[in-house]
N, C-alpha and C positions, 0 to 999 in steps of 0.2 A: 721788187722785194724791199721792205723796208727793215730796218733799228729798231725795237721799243724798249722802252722802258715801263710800258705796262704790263700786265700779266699774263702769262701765254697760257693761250685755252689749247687744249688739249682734245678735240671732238673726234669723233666717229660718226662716220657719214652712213646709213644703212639702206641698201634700196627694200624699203619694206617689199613683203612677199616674194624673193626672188629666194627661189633654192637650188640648189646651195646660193648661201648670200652674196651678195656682191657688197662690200665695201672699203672703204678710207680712211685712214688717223692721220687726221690734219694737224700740226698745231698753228694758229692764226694769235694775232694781237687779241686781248679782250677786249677792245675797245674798238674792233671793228664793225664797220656801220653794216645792217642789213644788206644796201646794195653790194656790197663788197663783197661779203659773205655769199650773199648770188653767184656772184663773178667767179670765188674761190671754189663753191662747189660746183658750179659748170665746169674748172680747168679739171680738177680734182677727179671728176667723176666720168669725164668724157664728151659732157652733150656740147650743141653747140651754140647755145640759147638763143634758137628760134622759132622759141615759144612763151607762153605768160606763166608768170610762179605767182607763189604765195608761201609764206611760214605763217605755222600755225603755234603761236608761242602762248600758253597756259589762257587756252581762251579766246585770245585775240588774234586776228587775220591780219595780215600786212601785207602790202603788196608794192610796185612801182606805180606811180601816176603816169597817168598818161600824159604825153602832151596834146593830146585833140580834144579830150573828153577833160576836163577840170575835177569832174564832179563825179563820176565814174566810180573810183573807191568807196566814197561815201552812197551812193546808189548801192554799192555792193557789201555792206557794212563792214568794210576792212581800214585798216589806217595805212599811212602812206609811209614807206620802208624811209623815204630820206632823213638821213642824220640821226636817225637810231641806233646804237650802241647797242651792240650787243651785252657788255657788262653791265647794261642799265636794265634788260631786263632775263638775264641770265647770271647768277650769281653763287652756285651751287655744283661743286660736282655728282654727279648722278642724275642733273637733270634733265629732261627731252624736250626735245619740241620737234613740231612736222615740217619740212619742205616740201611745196607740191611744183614740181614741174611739168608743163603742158595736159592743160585741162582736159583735155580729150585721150591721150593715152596715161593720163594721172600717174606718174609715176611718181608715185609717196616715198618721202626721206626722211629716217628717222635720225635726228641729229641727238647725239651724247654730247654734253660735258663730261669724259673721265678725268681727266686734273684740270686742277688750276696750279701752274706750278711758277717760281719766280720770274719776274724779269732776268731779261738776259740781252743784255745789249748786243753781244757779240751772236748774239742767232738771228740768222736772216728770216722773216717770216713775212706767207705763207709758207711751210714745207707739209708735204705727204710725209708720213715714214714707214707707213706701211700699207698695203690693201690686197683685196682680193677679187678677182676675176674682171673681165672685161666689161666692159659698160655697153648697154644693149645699143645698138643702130636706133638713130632718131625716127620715129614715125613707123614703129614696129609692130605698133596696138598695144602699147602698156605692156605688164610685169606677162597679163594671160597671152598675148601677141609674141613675146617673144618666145615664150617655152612652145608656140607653135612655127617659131619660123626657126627653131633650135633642130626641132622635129626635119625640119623640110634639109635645110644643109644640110643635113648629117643621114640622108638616104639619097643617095643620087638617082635614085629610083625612081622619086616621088614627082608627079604630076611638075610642079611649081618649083622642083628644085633650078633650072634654067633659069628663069624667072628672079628668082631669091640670089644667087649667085651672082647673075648678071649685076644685079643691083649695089652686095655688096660685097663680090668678089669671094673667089674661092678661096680665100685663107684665111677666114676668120676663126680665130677662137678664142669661145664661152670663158676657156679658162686663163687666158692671156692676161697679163700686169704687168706693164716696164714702169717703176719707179720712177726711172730717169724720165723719159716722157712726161709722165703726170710733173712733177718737178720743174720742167722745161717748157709747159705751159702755165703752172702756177709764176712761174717767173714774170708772166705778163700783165698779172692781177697785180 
């Protein structure tokens, strides 16, 4: 966790399409870079990034570069997240943009600016300060995979329930949030 003396953003992480919602109010530096911001909503949110993202900020794609493919981004008309500031193209409270993680179960995040509020040297940042429900298991089948593997734990009855269990243990719950947790991993971003 760092000092700043820039201005603290204020965001709302939202897993689009998930109901009831699953989300997070971050506050993060303004001046945090795209990859960062990665890192902060992987702790934030639960996943455990491994898989490919992208933000989708008024228009324009960003992504990480690869290291084997150079060229890759620009093949995929996106720009490359390094050393982009967020308060360079984020400058308004009220505004959105998209997070995509992992292509294949697309799980879309809708990110809020609600404030921009003063520098505060004495606030450690990243912190969470608030959110809601548990962040789905990686590799679930996206927002529609999870409300059916929600289905399958919560009938013990069901063909797959053994199977779904096994994988990822009998005590998972939908509705779970420890604070401290998210906090205790944002500590390592």
């Amino acid at each position: 966790m760092s000092k700043t003396t820039a201005s603290i953003y204020q965001i709302k992480i939202t897993l689009k399409d998930s109901k009831p919602p699953i989300w997070r109010r971050v506050l993060i530096s303004s001046e945090t870079t795209l990859p960062k911001l990665h890192d902060i909503i992987q702790a934030a949110m639960g996943w455990y990034d491994s898989h490919l993202h992208a933000f989708d900020i008024h228009g324009e794609q960003y992504s990480a570069p690869s290291p084997y493919d150079p060229h890759h981004l620009e093949e995929m008309g996106m720009k490359s997240t390094n050393r982009v500031k967020l308060n360079k193209l984020i400058t308004a409270e009220g505004e959105k943009f998209t997070y995509q993680y992992d292509f294949g179960d697309d799980w879309q995040h809708e990110i809020l600016l609600e404030k921009i509020l003063p520098a505060d040297p004495k606030q450690k940042l990243p912190v969470c300060i608030k959110g809601k429900r548990a962040c789905p298991p990686e590799d679930v089948g996206g927002v529609w995979g999870y409300d059916g593997f929600l289905e399958v734990i919560n009938d013990p009855k069901h063909p797959e329930y053994a199977m779904y269990t096994e994988w990822i243990g009998d005590d998972f719950d939908p509705e779970a949030f420890d604070i401290d947790e998210v906090n205790e991993r944002l500590k390592g971003v």
